[in-house]
C-alpha atoms as one frame of an Amber mdcrd trajectory, in Angstrom:
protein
  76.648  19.784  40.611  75.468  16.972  38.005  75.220  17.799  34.513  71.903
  17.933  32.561  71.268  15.110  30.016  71.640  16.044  26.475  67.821  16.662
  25.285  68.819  16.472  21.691  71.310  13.565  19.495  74.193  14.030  18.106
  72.014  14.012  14.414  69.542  16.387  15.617  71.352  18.648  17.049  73.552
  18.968  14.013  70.621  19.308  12.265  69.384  22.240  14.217  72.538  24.014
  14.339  72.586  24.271  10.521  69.083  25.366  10.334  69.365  27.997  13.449
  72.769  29.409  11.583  70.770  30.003   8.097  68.043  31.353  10.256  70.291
  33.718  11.820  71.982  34.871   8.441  68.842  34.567   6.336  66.827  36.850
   8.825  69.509  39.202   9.575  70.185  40.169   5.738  66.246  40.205   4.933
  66.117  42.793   7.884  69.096  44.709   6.766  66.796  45.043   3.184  64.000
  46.016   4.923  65.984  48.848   6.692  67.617  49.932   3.219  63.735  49.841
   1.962  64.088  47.612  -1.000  61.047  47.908  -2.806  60.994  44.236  -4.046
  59.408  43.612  -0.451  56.745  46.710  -0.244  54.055  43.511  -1.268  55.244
  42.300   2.268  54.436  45.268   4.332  50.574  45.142   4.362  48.636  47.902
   5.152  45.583  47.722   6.989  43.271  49.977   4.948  43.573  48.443   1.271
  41.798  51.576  -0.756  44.244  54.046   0.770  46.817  55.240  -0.959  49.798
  54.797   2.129  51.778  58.293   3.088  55.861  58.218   3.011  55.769  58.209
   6.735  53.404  54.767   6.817  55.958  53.322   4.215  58.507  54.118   6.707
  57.112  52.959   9.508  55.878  49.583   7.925  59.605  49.088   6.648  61.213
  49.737   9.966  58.606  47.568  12.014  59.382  44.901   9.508  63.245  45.337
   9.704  62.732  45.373  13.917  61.019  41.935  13.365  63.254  40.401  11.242
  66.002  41.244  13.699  64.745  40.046  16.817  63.786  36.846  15.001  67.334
  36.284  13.882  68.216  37.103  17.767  65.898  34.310  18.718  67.480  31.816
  16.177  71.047  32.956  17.688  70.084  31.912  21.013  68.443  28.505  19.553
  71.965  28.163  18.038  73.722  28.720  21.561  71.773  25.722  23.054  72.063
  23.648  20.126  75.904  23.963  20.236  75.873  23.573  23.931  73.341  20.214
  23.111  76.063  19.488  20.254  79.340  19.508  22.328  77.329  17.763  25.261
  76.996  14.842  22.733  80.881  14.860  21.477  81.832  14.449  25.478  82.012
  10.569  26.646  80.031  10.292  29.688  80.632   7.252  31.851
């Protein structure tokens, strides 16, 4: 079984890895605030009828929906992370 070219440098995927890392920690502690409901980020939850005055159960739902999304972007960054470090050690390996 041959192995796959790398699809990303060495540079890049350096670059990437850092970036998919902060994404991972940066999402997953803006979700964990959403699930705590911080109320710095109630501007963030935007309700659909702007006259209303939103019940406690909308607030709640808003703020978990928002915590849910946060947390399966910072999943999707870990897996971009996973490839990028497979990319990464690809590019460390001498191929001949």
């Amino acid at each position: 079984m041959g192995k796959l070219c790398p699809l990303l440098g060495p540079k890049m995927s350096a670059f990437c890895m850092i970036m998919s890392f902060w994404g991972v920690v940066f999402l997953g502690i803006l979700g964990v605030f959403f699930y705590i409901q911080a109320v710095t980020l109630f501007p963030d939850l935007h309700f659909s009828d702007e006259n209303a005055v939103p019940s406690t159960s909308d607030v709640d739902q808003k703020y978990s929906e928002k915590a849910t999304q946060c947390w399966i972007a910072a999943g999707m960054y870990a897996v971009t992370l996973i490839v990028v470090f497979w990319q990464n050690k690809y590019n460390t390996t001498a191929i001949f």
